[in-house]
C-alpha positions in Angstrom: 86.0 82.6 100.6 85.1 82.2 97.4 86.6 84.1 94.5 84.5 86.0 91.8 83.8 83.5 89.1 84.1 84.9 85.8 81.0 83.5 84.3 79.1 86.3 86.7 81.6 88.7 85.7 80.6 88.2 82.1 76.6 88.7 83.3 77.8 91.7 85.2 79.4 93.7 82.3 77.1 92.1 79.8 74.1 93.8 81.8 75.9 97.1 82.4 76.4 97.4 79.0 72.6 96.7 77.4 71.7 99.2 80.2 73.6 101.6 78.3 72.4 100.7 75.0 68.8 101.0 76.0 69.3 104.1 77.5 70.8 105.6 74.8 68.2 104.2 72.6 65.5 105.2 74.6 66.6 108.7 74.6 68.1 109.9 71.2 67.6 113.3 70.9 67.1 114.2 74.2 69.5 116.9 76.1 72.1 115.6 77.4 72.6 115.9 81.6 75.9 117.6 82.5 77.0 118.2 86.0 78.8 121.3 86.4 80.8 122.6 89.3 81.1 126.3 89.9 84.0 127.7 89.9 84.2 128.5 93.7 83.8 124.1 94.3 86.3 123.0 96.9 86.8 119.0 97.2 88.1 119.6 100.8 84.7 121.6 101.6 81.8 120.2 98.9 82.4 116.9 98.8 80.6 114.4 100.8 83.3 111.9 101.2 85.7 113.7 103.0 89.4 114.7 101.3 92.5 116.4 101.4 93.7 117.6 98.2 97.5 118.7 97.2 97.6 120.3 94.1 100.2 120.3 91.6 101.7 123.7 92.7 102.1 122.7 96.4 104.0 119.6 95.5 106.6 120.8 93.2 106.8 124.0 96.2 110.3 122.5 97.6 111.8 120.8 94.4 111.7 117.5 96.4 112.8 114.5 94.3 111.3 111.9 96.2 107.4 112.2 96.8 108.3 110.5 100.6 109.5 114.5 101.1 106.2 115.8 100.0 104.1 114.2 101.8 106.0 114.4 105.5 104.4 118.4 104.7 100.8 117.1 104.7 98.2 117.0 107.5 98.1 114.2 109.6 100.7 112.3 107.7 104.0 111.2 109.2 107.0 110.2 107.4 109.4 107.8 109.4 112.6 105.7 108.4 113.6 102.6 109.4 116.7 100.1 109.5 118.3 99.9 105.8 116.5 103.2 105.2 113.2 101.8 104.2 110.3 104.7 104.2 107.1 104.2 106.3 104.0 106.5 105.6 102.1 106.8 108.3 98.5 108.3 108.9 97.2 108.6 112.5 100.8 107.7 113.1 100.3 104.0 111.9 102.1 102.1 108.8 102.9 98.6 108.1 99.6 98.6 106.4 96.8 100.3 108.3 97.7 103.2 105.8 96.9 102.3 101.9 99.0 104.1 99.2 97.1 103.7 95.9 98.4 105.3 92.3 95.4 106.2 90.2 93.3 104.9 93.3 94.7 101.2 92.3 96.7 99.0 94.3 100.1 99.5 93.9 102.4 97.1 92.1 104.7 94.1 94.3 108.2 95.8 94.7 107.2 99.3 94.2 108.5 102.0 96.2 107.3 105.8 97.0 110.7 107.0 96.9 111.1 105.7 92.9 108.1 107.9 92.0 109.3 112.0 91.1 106.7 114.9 91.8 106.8 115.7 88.8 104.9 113.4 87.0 102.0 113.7 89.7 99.4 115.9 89.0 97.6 116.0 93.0 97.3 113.5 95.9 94.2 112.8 98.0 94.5 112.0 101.2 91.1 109.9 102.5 91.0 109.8 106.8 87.8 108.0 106.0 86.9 104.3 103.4 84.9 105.0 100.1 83.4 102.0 98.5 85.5 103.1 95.2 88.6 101.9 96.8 89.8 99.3 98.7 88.9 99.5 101.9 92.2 98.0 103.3 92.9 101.1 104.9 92.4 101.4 108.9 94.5 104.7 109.2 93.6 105.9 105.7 94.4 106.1 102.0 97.0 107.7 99.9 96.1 108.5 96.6 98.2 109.8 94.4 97.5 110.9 90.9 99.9 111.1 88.5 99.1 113.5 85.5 97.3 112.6 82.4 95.3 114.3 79.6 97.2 117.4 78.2 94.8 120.5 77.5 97.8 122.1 75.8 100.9 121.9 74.2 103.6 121.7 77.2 107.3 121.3 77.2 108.9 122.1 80.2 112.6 120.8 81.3 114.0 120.8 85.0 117.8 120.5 86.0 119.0 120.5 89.6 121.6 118.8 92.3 121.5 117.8 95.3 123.9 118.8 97.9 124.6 117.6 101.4 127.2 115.7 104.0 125.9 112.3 102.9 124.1 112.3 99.7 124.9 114.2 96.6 124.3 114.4 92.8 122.2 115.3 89.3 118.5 115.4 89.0 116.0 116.1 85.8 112.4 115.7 84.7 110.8 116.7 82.1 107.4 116.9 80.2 106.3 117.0 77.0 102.5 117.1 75.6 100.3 118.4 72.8 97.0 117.8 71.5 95.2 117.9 68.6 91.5 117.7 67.6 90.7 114.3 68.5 93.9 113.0 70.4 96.4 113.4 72.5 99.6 112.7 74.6 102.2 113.6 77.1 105.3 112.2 77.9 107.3 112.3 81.2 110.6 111.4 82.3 112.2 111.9 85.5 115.9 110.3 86.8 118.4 111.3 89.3 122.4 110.0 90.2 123.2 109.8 94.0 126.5 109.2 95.5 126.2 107.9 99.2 129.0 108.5 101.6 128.4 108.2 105.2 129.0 106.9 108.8 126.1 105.4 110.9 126.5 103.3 114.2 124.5 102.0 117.4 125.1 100.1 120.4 124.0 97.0 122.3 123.6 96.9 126.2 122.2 94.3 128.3 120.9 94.8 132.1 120.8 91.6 133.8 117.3 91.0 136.4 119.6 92.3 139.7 121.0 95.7 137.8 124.6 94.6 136.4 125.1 95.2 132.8 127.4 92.4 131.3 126.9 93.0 127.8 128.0 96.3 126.1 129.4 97.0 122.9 129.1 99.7 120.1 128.7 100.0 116.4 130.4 101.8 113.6 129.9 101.7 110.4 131.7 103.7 107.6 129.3 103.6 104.4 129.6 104.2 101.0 127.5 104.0 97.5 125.7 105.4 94.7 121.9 104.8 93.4 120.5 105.8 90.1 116.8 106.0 89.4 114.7 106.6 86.5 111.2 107.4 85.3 109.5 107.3 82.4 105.5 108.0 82.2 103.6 107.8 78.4 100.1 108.6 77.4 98.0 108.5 74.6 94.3 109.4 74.4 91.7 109.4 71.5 88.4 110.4 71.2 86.1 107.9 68.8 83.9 109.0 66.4 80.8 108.0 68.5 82.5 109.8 71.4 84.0 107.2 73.4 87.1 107.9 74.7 90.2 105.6 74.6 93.4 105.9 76.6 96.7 104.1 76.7 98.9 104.7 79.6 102.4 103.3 81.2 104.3 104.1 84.0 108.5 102.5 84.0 110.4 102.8 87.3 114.1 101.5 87.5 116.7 102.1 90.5 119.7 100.3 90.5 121.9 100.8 93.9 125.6 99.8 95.1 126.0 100.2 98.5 129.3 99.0 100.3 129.2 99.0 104.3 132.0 98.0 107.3 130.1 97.8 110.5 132.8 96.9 113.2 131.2 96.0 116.6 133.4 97.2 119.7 132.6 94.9 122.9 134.0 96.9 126.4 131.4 94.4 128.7 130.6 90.5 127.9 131.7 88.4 125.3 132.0 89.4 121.5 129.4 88.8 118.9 129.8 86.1 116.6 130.8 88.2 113.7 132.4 91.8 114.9 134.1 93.0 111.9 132.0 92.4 108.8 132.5 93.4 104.8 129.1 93.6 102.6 129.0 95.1 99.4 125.0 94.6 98.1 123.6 95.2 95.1 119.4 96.2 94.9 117.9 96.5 91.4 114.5 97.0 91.4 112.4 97.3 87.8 108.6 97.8 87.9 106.4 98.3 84.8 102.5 98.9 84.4 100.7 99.7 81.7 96.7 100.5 81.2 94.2 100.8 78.8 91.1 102.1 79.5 87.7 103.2 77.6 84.6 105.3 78.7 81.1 106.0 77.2 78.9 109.1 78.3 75.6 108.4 77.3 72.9 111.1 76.9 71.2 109.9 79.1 73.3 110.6 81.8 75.1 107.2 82.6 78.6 106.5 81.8 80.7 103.8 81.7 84.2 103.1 82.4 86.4 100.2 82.2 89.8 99.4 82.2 92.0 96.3 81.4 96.2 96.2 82.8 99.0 94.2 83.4 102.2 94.7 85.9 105.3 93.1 85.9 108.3 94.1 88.4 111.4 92.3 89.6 113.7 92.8 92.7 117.3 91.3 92.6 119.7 91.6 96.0 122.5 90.2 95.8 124.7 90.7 98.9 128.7 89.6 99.6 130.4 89.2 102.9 133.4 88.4 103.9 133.3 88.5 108.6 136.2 88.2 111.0 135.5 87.1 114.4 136.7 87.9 117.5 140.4 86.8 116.8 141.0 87.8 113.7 140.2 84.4 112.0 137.6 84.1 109.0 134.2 83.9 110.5 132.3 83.8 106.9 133.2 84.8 103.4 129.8 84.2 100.9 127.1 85.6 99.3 123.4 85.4 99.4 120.9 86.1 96.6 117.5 87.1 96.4 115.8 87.6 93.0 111.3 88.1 93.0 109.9 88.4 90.0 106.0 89.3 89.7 103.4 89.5 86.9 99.9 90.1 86.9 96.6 91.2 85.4 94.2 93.6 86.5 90.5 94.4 85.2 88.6 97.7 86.6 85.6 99.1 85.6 82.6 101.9 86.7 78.9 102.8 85.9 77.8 106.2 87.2 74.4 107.6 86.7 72.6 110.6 88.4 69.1 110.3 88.7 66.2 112.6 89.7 66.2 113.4 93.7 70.0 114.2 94.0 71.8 110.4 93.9 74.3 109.7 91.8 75.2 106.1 91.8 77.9 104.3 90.8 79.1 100.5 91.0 82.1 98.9 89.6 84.5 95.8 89.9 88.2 95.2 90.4 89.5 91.9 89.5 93.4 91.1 89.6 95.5 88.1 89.6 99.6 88.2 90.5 102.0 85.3 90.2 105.2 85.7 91.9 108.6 83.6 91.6 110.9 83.9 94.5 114.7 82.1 94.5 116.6 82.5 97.3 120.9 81.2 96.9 123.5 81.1 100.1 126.6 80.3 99.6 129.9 80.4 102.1 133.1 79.0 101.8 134.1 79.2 105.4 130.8 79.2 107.6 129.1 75.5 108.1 125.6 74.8 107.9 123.4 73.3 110.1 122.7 69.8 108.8 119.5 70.2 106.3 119.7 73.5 105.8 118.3 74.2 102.9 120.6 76.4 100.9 118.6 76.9 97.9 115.0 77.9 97.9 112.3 77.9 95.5 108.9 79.7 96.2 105.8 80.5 93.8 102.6 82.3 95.2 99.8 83.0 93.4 97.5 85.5 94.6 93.7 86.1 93.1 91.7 89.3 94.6 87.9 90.3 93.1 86.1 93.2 94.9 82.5 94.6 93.2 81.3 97.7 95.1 77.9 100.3 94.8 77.7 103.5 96.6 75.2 106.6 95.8 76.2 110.2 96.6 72.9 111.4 97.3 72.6 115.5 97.8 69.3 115.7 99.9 69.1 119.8 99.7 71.9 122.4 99.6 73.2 121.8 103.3 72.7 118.1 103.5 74.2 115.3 101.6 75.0 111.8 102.6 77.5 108.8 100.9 76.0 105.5 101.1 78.4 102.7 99.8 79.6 98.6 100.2 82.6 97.0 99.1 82.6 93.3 99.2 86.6 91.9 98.4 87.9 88.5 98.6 91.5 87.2 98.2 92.7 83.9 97.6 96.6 83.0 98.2 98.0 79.8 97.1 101.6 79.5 97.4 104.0 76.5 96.9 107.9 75.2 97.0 110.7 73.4 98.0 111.4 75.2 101.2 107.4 75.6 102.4 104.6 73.6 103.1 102.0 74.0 100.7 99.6 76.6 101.6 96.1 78.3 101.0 94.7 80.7 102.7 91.5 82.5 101.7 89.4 85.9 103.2 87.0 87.5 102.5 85.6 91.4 104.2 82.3 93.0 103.4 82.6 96.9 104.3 80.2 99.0 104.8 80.5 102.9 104.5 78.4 105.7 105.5 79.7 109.6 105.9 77.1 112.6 105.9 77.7 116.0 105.2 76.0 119.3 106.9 76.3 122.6 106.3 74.9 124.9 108.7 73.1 127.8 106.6 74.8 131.1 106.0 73.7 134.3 103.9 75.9 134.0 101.5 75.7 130.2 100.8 79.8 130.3 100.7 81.2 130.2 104.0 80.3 129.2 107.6 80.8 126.1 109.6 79.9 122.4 108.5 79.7 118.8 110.4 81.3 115.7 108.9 80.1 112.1 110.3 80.9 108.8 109.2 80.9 105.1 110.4 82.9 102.8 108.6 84.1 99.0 108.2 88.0 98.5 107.3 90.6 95.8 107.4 94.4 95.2 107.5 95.1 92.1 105.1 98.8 90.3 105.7 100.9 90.7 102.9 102.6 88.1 101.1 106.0 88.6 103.0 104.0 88.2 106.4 102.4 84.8 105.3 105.0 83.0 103.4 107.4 81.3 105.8 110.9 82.4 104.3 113.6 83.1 106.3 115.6 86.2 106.4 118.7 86.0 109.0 121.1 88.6 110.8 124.9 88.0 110.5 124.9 88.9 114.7 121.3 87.1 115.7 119.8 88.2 118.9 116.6 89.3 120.4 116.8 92.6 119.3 117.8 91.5 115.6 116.3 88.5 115.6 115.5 86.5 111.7 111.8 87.1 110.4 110.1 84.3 109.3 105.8 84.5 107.8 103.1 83.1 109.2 100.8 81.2 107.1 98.1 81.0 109.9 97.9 85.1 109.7 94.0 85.9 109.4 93.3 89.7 108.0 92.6 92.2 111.0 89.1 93.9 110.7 88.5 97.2 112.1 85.1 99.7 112.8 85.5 102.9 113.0 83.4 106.3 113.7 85.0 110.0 112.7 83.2 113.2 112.9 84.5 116.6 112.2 83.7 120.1 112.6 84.9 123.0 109.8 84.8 126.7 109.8 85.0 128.3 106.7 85.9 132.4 107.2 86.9 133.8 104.2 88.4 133.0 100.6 90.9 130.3 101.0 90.8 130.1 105.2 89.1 127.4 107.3 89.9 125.8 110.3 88.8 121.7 110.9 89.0 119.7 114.4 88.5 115.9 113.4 88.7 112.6 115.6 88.2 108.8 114.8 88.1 105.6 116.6 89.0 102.5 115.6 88.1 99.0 116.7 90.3 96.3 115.8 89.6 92.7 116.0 92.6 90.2 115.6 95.1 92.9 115.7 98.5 91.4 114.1 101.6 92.1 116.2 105.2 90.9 116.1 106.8 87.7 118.5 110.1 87.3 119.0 111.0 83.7 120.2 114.2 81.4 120.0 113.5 78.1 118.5 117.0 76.4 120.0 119.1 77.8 117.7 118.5 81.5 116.6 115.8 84.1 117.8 112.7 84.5 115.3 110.8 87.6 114.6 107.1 86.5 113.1 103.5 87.8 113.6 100.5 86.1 114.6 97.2 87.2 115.8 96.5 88.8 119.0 93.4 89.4 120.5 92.3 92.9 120.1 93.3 97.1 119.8 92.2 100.2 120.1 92.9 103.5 118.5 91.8 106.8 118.7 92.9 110.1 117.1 92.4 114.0 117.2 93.5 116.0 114.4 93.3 120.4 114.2 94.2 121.9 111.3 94.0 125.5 109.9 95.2 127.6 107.1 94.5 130.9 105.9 96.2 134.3 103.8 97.2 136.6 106.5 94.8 138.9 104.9 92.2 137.3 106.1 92.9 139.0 109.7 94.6 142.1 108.1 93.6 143.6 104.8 96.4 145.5 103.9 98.8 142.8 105.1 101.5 141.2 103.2 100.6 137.9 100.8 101.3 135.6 103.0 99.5 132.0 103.4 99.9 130.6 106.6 99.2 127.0 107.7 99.2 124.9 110.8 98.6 121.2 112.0 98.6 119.0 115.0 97.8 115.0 115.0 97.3 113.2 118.3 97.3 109.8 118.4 96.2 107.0 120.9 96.3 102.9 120.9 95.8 100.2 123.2 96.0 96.4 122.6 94.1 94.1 125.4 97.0 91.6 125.7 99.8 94.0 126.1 100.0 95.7 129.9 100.7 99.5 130.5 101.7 102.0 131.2 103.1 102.7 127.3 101.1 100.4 126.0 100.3 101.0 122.5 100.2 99.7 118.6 103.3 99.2 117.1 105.7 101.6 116.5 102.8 104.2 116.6 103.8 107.8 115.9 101.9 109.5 119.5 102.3 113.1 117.6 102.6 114.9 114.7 102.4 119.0 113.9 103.1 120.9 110.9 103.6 124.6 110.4 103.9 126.1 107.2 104.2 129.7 105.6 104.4 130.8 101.6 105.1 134.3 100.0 104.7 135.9 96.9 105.6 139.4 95.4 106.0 139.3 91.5 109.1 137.1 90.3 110.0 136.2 93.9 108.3 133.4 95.9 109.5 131.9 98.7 108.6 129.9 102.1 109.3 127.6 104.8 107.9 124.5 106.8 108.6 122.7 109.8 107.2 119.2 110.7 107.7 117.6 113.9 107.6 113.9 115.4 107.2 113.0 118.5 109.3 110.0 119.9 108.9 108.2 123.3 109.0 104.4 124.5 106.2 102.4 123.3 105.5 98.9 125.0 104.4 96.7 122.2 104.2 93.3 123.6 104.2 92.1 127.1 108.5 91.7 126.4 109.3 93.8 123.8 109.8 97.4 123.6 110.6 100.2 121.1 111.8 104.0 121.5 112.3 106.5 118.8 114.1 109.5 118.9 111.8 112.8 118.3 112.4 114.8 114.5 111.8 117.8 113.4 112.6 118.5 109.9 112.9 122.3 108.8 112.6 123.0 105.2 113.1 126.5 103.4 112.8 127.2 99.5 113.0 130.3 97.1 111.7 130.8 93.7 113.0 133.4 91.4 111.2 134.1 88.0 113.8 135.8 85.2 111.4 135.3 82.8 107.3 133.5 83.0 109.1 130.4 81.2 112.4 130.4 83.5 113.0 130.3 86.8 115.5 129.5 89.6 114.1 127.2 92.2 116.2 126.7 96.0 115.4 124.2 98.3 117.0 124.0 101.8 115.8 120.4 103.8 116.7 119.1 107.1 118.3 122.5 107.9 118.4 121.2 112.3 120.2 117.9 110.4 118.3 115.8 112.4 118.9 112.3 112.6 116.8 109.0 112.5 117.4 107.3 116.1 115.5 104.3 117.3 115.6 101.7 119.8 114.4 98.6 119.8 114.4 95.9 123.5 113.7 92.5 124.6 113.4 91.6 128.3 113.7 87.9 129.3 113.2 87.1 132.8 116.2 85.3 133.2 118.8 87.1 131.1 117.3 90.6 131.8 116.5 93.1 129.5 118.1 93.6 125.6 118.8 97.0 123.7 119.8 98.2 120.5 120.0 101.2 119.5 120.9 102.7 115.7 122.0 105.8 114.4 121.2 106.8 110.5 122.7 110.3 110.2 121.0 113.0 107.5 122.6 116.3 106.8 121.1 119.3 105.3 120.6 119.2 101.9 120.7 122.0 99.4 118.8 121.4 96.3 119.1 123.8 93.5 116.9 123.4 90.0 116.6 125.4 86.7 112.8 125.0 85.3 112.3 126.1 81.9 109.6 125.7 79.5 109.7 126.2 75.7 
């Protein structure tokens, strides 16, 4: 692959813009060409490229302070956590990268984290089940995008003030926003931070099942827990308006969370012979800092073409530092040390647009989006009582450079008023170069042309508002590796076994590259109901999965290439005001989902065969009142569990979840309010199960335990 060079970058904008010119020239004094959407337009219903759209007022519904909460409520979106807590968003029950999460439809910085970013500083999120050429098309499940909010149309200030209550987390949030506007400029201001203490007890247990039956390894896992995290947002925006009309805006987005986190996992062993370390101390500490800022500038000419461009730079930086101090099995010191882990990342980013609409219905549009990220990574380990294998390198010293370029054209072309079709290609190339004392040095270079096409129909109706509608649309997507995947660091358990064996890259990782088809068939009945029955299939060549292996002294987790997968999905989802089946009844919105999922890969045999950690099912149920100052509602979303087999030895399980959410909204006045939030009211747990069988020493499982109360989260909203 070969990266963008910027000497045809330079021709690129340099002709975009003396388009412009002569078109403005061309036609001074002419009208200018303004589209104009009616008042009734719906993105979920009128658009072409097919969409989801949360607005504003159905994300702040439940006072959630982590936008992970929100969007376990959404269609087709699934919501899972991990070891160490980590969030997974999944769509068509896939993560790990099959489902893109963008912020302003861009990438989104190294380090960053969805439960950093508050609700309120989002203005909607867009949820994509099928590529556009706009954005990156690394999205196999889907994109995420999530908008945060931007130009002020008035002068806002508005101050919230809540805490969270429950058995294991507790403490302050607030959020605010501030914006005004004059004639020519503008600018808005928010901040959002919260303060939780952590007190907790998880566990798990270990069992092995030797080939004949016997089980002669069994032990158990408690673990008292304790901590505190503090997180804060800050989100400022200017915008001007030029003289000639251009329009010129400066934004930034800070996110900070700084967590101490002490833990005692003591490992009880009634069958076999004790771990190496049963009774460990850590105390960690997990800083993460992540700051982007843009600029961007756009030209409407009156000719109907406009131009938009935008130049940015990112820089974040993750710090763990982790001590332990282990006994082992007779009391005596096992380890007593500390390890440290400290990324930093920087990088620049250039984006830019054209859009015209010409005679016939198209609209076309092509654009660019160039970036370039360095990262530093240090990794210390110290001990004063464990010994080293000889040449173990203690101190390690990584830098990656990684250079992405993607140009793109599509054309929205509206044949007549029931037909309209997307045409659009995304060509994107990344380049990875990384070097350092405890790697080989390394390239790797890729590069995926992806072509999208998705059509629209609306079958005729005599009012030209409601009736039913097809959706179609055949796409090309891929799955890059991330830099974690390919850079061969290690990352070891204190208790190493198959079932927590040390990751380690792969440099050898090629991207996975995936053609799809989805179609879909919507009703639309009345004002604000419709009903929509969707499926997709996927194709997916060099499908990455996970080996476990044990290289003669500790087991190793690391992907590599397989051969090849296939998913498939079906998706029903409805919502409607109860008076649309009953005039006179009460104003109540109801809503209702259900996501099935399928996967196969070739190499792996049955019966459970299926993609990693794949969610099989997903529903949602939903309902929302109102009746002058009182508003109030409640949700339900529910997981499916079940054994998975994802390799031809490796298993995983996961518990079934459903999460039960209530909230009330009382208005004492329209600029103060009382807002209630119940979550997690069944206080449902996060349960998994991961297994490795070996033909000789039979089959390996581990299973954890992360506890979650329900949580009672109060907030006073006022405006001024």
């Amino acid at each position: 692959m070969t990266l963008l060079r910027p000497r045809y970058l330079v021709v690129l904008v340099a002709g975009i813009c003396a388009q412009a010119s002569a078109q403005q020239t061309a036609t001074d004094g002419a009208i200018a060409q303004v589209e104009v959407k009616g008042a009734s337009y719906d993105a979920r219903r009128d658009d072409t490229a097919a969409r989801i759209v949360v607005n504003r007022e159905e994300l702040v519904r439940y006072g959630d302070s982590n936008v992970a909460d929100v969007l376990k409520r959404i269609p087709g979106v699934t919501v899972t956590t991990g070891s160490g807590r980590s969030t997974q968003v999944r769509m068509r029950g896939l993560g790990g990268g099959y489902t893109q999460i963008l912020v302003n439809g861009e990438r989104t910085p190294a380090g960053f984290a969805l439960d950093t970013l508050s609700p309120d500083m989002i203005e909607r999120i867009e949820v994509l089940r099928v590529a556009t050429a706009e954005f990156s098309a690394e999205s196999v499940a889907g994109t995420i995008n999530i908008v945060l909010r931007k130009k002020a149309n008035k002068r806002e200030r508005e101050a919230k003030l809540g805490y969270l209550l429950s058995e294991d987390f507790r403490g302050p949030t607030f959020s605010t926003q501030l914006a005004d506007r004059g004639d020519k400029s503008s600018w808005s201001f928010s901040a959002s931070g919260n303060h939780d203490s952590l007190d907790r007890e998880w566990g798990g247990s270990e069992q092995n099942i030797r080939p004949d039956g016997v089980v002669d390894m069994a032990r158990t896992t408690h673990a008292p827990e304790k901590g505190h995290m503090n997180r804060l947002n800050l989100s400022p925006r200017l915008n001007w308006t030029l003289d000639n009309g251009d329009t010129l805006a400066w934004e930034t987005m800070f996110n900070s969370s700084s967590f101490r986190n002490g833990a005692h996992p003591i490992v009880t062993t009634t069958i076999g012979l004790p771990p190496r370390t049963p009774d460990l101390q850590t105390f960690g500490e997990f800083d993460d800092r992540m700051l982007k800022s843009d600029l961007s500038w756009s030209r409407s000419t009156e000719s109907g073409l406009k131009l938009e461009a935008k130049l940015g730079a990112e820089w974040s930086s993750n710090k763990r530092f982790l001590r332990r101090r282990g006994l082992d099995a007779t009391g005596l010191p096992e380890t007593d040390g500390s390890t440290l882990s400290d990324n930093h990342a920087r990088g620049l980013n250039s984006t830019g647009k054209a859009t015209r609409t010409l005679d016939g219905g198209h609209v076309l549009a092509m654009g660019w989006d160039l970036r370039v990220n360095a990262n530093s990574e240090i990794r210390v380990e110290r001990d004063r009582v464990r010994v080293f294998p000889a040449g173990m390198r203690l101190d390690e010293d990584v830098r990656a450079r990684v250079g992405r370029a993607a140009l793109y054209a599509q054309d929205e072309w509206t044949i007549d008023t029931q037909w309209s079709v997307y045409f659009g290609a995304r060509w994107e190339g990344v380049r990875t170069q990384v070097r350092g004392n405890a790697v080989e040095p390394t390239r790797v270079r890729s590069s995926v042309l992806s072509p999208v096409l998705q059509t629209l129909y609306k079958f005729p109706t005599k009012d030209d508002k409601q009736g039913d509608q097809l959706r179609f649309a055949v796409s090309r997507t891929y799955k890059a590796p991330d830099l974690g995947s390919i850079v061969p660091l290690r990352s070891e358990w204190e208790n190493n076994s198959a079932t927590e064996a040390d990751f380690r890259g792969n440099p050898d990782l090629k991207p996975e590259l995936a053609w799809g088809i989805d179609a879909a068939w919507e009703h639309y009945w009345a004002e604000g109901a419709m009903l929509s029955v969707s499926g997709a299939l996927r194709r997916i060549d060099d499908y990455i999965s996970n080996h476990i292996f044990f290289d003669g002294r500790r087991w190793i987790f690391t992907p590599v290439n397989d051969d090849r997968a296939v998913m498939r999905s079906l998706e029903i989802e409805t919502k409607f005001p109860l008076k649309a089946l009953f005039a006179d009844a009460p104003a109540i919105d109801l809503r209702a989902s259900v996501s099935r999922n399928w996967s196969q890969v070739e190499s792996v045999p049955g019966p459970h065969n299926r993609m990693e950690q794949q969610t099989p099912l997903t529903a949602n149920l939903g309902a929302d009142y109102k009746s002058g100052k009182l508003a109030l509602g409640a949700s339900v979303a529910h997981r499916r569990g079940g054994y998975i087999q994802v390799d031809v030895n490796r298993g995983f399980y996961r518990v079934a979840r459903t999460d039960l959410d209530t909230y009330a909204v009382w208005s004492f006045t329209p600029k103060t309010r009382l807002r209630v939030a119940l979550s997690n009211l069944l206080a449902e747990a996060d349960s998994f199960e991961p297994s490795y069988f070996d033909p000789v020493t039979g089959l390996e499982k581990r299973s954890w335990n992360y506890p979650s109360g329900v949580k009672l989260r109060t907030t006073l909203e006022m405006k001024f």
